[in-house]
C-alpha positions in Angstrom: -15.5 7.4 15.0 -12.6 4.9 15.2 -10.3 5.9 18.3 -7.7 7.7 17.9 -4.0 6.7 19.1 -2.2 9.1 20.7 1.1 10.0 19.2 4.1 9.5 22.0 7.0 11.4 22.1 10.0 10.8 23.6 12.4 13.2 24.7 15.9 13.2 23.4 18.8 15.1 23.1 19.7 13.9 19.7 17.3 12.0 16.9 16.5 8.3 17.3 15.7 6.5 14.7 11.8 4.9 14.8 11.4 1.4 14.4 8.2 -0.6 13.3 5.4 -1.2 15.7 2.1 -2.8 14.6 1.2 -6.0 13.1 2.6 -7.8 9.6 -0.3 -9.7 8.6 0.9 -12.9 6.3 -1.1 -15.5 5.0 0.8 -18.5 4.5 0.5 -22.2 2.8 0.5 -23.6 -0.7 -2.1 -25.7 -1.7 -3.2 -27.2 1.9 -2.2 -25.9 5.9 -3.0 -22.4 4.6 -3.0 -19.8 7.5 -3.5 -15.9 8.4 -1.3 -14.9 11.0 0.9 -11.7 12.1 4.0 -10.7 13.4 4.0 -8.0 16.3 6.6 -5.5 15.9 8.3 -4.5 18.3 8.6 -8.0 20.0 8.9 -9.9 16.5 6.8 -12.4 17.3 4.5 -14.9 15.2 1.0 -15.0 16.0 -1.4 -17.4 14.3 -5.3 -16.1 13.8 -7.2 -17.9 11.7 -7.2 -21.1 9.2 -8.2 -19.8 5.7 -7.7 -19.8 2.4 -7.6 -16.3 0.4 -6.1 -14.8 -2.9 -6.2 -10.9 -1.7 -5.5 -8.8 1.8 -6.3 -5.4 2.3 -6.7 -2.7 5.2 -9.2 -0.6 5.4 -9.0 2.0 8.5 -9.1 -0.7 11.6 -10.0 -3.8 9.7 -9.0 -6.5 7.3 -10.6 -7.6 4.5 -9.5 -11.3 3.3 -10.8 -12.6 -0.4 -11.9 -16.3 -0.1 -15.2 -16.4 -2.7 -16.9 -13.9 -0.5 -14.9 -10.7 1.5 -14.4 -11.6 4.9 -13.6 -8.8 7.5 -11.7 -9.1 10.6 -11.7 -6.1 13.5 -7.9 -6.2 13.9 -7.7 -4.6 17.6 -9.8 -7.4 18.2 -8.6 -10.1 15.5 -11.7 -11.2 14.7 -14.0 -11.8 12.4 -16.8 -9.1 12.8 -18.6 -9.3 9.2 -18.6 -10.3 5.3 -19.9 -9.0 1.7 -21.3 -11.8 0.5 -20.4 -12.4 -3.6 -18.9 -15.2 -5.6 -15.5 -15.7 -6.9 -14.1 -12.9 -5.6 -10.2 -12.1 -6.0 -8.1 -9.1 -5.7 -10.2 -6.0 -3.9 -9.0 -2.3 -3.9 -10.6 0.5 -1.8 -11.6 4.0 -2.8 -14.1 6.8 -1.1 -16.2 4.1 0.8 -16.7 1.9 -2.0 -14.7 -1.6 -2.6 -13.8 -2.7 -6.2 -13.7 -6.4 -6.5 -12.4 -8.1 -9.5 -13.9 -12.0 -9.5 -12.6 -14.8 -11.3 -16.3 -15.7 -12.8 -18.4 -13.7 -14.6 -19.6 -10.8 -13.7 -15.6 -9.8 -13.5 -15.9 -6.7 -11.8 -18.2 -5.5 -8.9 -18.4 -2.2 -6.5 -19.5 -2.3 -3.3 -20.6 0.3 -0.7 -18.2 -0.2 2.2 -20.5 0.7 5.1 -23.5 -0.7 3.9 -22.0 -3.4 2.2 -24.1 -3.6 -0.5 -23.2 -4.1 -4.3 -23.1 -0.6 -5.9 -22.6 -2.0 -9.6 -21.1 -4.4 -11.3 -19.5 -4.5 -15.1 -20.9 -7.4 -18.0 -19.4 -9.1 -19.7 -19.8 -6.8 -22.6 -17.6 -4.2 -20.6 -14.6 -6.8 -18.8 -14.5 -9.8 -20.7 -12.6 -11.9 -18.6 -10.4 -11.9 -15.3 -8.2 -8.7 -14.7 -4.3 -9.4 -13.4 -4.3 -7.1 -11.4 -6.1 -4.0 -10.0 -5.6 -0.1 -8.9 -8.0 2.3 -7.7 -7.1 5.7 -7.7 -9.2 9.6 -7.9 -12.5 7.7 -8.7 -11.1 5.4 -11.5 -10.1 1.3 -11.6 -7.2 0.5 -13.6 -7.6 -3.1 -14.7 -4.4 -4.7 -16.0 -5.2 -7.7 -18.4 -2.1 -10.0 -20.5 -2.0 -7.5 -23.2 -4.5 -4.8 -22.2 -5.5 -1.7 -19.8 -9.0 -1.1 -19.0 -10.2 1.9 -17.2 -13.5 2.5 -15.0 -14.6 5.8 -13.6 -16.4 4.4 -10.9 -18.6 7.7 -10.7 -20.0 6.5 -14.3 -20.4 3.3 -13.4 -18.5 2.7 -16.9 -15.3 1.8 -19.1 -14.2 4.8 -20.5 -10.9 3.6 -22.1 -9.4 0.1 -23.4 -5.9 0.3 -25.2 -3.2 -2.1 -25.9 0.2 -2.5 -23.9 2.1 -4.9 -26.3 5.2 -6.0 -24.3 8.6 -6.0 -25.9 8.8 -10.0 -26.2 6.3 -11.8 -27.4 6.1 -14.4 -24.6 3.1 -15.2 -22.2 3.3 -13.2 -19.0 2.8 -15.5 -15.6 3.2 -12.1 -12.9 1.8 -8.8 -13.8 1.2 -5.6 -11.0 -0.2 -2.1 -11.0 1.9 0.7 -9.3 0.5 3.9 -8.0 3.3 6.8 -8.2 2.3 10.2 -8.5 0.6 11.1 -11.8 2.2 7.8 -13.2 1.0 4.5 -13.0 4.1 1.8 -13.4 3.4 -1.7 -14.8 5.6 -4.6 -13.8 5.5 -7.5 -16.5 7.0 -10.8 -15.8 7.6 -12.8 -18.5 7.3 -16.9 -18.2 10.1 -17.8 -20.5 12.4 -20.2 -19.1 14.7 -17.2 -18.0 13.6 -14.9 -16.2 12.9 -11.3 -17.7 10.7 -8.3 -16.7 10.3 -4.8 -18.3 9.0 -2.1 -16.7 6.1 0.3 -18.6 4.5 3.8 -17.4 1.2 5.2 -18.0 0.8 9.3 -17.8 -3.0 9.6 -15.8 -3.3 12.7 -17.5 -2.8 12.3 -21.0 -3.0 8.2 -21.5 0.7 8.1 -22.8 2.1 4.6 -22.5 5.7 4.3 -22.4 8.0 1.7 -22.3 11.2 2.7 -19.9 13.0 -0.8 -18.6 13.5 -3.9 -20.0 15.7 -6.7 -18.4 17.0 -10.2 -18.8 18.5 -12.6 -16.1 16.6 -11.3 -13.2 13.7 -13.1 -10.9 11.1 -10.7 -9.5 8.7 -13.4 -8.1 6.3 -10.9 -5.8 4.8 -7.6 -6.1 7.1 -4.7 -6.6 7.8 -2.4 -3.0 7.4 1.6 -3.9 9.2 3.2 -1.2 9.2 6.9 -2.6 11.0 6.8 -5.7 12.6 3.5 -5.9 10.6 0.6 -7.0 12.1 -2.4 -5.0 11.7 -5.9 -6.5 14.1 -9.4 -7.5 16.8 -9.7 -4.2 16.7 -6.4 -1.8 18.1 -3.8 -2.3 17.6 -4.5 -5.9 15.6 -1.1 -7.4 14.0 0.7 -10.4 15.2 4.5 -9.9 12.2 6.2 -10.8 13.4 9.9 -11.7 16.6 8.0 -13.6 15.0 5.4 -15.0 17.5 2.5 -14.7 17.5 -0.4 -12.8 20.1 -1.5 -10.0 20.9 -5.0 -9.1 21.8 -6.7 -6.3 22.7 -10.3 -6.1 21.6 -11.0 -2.9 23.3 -14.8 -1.6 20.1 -14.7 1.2 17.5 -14.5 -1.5 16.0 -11.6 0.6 12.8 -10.0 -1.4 10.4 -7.4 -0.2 7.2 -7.7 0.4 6.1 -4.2 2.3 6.9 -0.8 3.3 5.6 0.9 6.3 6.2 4.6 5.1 5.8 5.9 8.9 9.2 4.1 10.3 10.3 3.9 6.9 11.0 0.1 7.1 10.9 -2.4 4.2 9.9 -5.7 5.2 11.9 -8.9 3.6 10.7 -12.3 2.6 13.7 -15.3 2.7 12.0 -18.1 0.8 14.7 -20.2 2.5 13.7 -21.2 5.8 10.1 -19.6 5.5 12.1 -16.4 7.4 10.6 -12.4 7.5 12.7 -9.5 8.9 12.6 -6.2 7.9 15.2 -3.3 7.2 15.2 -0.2 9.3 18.0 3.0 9.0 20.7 0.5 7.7 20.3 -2.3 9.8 18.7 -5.6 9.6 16.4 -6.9 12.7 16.5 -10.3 13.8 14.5 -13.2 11.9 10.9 -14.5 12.4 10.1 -17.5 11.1 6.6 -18.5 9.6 4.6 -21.8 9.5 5.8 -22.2 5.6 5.8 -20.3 2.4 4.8 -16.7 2.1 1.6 -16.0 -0.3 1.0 -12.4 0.6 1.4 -9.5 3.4 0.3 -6.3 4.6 1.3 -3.9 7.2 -0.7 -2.2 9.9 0.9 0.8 11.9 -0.5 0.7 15.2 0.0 4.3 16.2 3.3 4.8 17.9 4.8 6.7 14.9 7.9 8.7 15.6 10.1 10.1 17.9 10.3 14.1 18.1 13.5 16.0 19.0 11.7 18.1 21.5 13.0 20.1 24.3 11.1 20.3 27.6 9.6 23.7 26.8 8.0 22.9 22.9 4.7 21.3 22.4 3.5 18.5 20.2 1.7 20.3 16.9 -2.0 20.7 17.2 -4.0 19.7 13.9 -8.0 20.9 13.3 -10.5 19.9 12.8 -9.9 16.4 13.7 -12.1 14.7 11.8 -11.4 16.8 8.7 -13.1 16.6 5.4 -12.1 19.4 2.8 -8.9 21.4 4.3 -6.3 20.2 8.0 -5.1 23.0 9.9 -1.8 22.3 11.2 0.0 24.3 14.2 3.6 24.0 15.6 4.7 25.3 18.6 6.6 27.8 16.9 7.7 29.3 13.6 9.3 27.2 11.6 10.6 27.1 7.7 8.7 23.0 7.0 9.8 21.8 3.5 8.0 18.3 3.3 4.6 17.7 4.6 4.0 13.9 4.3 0.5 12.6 4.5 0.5 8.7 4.4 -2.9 6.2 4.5 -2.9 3.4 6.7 -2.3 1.1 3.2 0.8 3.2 2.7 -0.3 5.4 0.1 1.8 9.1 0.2 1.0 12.8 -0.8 3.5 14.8 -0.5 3.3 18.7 0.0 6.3 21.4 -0.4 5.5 24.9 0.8 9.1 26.1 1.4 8.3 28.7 3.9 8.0 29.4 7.5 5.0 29.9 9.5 3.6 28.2 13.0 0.6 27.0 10.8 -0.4 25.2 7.5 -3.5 24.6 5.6 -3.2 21.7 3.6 -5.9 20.4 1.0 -7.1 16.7 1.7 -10.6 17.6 -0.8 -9.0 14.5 -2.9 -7.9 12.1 0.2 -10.2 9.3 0.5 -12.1 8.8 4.0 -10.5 6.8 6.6 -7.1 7.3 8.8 -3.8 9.1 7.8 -0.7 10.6 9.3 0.7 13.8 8.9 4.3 14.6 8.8 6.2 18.2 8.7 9.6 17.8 8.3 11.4 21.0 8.9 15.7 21.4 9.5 15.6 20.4 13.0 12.8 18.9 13.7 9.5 15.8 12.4 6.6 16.3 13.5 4.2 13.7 13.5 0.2 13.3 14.4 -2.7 10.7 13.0 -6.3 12.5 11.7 -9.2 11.1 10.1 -10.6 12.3 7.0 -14.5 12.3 6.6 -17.0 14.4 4.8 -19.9 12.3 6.2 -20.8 15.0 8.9 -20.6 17.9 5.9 
């Protein structure tokens, strides 16, 4: 079992605000001097680890998994590389219930692997995916394959497509940056289009009922990297530049440091900025911008890692940090506070940054929450009630059930 960090809490008479601390990985380069390195947060300091090229990052518990032809994993306590999947061609990767979808940029397109074994699971023809998705997103046991004019879906328990439909964009031009965006019981599609100016529009797909709907469309506005979802505001183009979700309109910001965002840590609640310009990363935290850290050259991709330190409570010297059971959980957490409390948002976030969110509206010292759909691996869990967050980390697994 991967050790758990012990939540600190710091005693104050009044909030303080929590700042990021755990590791920005970046990979870096264009075309040759192509590096993975990290900033360390707190200190914001730049860290190189490893000379490598790569097309996809992604955390999975305590390690990270780098695309290169084959999946190669680094332990990142230790910051090295501890394994590898071997496969061909391999591209963008997403992670769901112990198994890792690939999506390859040769035939056979699409591959599923068994994350502990690593061992292929199953793998699509080229009957089934055709060609090269854009982009991927796994969610609930299905793979969302985005294609220039298409949407293919996977239940990964079938080992099978089980829907293909069009998603004809409002301009007939080619696209050259397309993304997947988990939100809810909607899945948002970002759709970049390469023609001369620049111009997006913005699409949503009901899970439920397969309902495609086009809701944005706008001229005159770069959005060069993949979109930030930081609750309901889909950040993208110059920060603070947004797509309201729940209003469905767009806000921009022309931004004279060409500032983009590339991450959100949803623990701190900190957005972390790209500056083209001078190769520069810094990240905004409760209205204020930290200091600069400059990388070797340009920014291909990042990915946050919270290393644990998550919060500060408003405590006074006579209340207890909340308990949670069992610890690992599978099917249901127990929660317990030190005392009765009205809790109105429960937040439960993955390492990756993924968020369920849970309203009971009512006050007890304990809560049962239902984490039967949670995938395995690490997550914090946050009660906010009116005076006080309470914050703690638990693993979900059902391997011991």
């Amino acid at each position: 079992m991967k050790k758990l960090w012990n939540l600190i809490v710091i005693l104050f008479p009044m909030v303080v605000f929590c700042q990021p601390q755990g590791k920005l990985f970046v990979h870096s380069g264009f075309v040759s001097n192509q590096e993975l390195g990290y900033i360390q947060f707190p200190q914001n300091q730049y860290y190189s680890m490893d000379t490598i090229d790569m097309d996809d990052m992604l955390i999975v518990d305590d390690q990270l998994l780098i695309s290169n032809g084959n999946i190669y994993i680094y332990d990142i306590t230790t910051l090295s590389k501890i394994d590898s999947i071997l496969t061909v061609s391999s591209y963008l990767m997403d992670y769901d219930n112990n198994r890792l979808v690939i999506t390859k940029t040769e035939a056979p397109f699409f591959e599923v692997y068994d994350f502990n074994t690593k061992t292929l699971i199953f793998s699509l023809n080229t009957d089934k995916i055709k060609s090269q998705p854009v982009d991927i997103l796994v969610d609930m046991g299905k793979a969302y394959l985005l294609f220039d004019t298409s949407l293919v879906i996977v239940d990964l328990n079938l080992q099978d497509t089980i829907v293909a439909f069009s998603t004809t964009q409002p301009l007939w031009f080619p696209a050259y940056n397309q993304y997947l965006i988990n939100k809810g019981n909607k899945i948002y599609i970002d759709v970049e289009f390469a023609t001369g100016a620049p111009r997006f529009s913005i699409l949503s797909l009901d899970k439920s009922t397969l309902q495609l709907e086009n809701v944005l469309f706008y001229e005159f506005v770069d959005t060069p990297f993949e979109p930030v979802l930081v609750d309901d505001k889909l950040y993208m183009s110059f920060f603070p530049s947004h797509y309201d979700i729940p209003a469905d309109s767009f806000y921009y910001f022309q931004n004279t440091n060409m500032s983009y965002p590339v991450c959100y840590d949803a623990i701190s609640q900190t957005v972390f900025l790209y500056q083209p310009s001078g190769f520069k990363i810094n990240y905004f935290n409760n209205s204020i911008y930290s200091p600069d850290v400059i990388i070797p050259t340009y920014m291909n991709k990042a990915v946050y890692y919270n290393e644990g330190i998550i919060g500060i409570a408003t405590l006074n010297e006579k209340e207890n940090l909340i308990n949670v059971y069992p610890n690992p959980a599978c099917n249901e957490l127990n929660i317990v506070l030190p005392f009765e409390e009205t809790v109105n948002l429960i937040r439960i976030v993955a390492t990756n940054g993924d968020l369920t969110l849970v309203h009971p509206d009512k006050k007890s010292a304990q809560y049962a929450v239902d984490i039967s759909q949670l995938a395995d691996g690490m997550y914090f869990v946050e009660l906010q009630s009116e005076s006080h967050t309470y914050k703690r980390k638990f693993i979900k697994t059902c391997a011991s059930k």
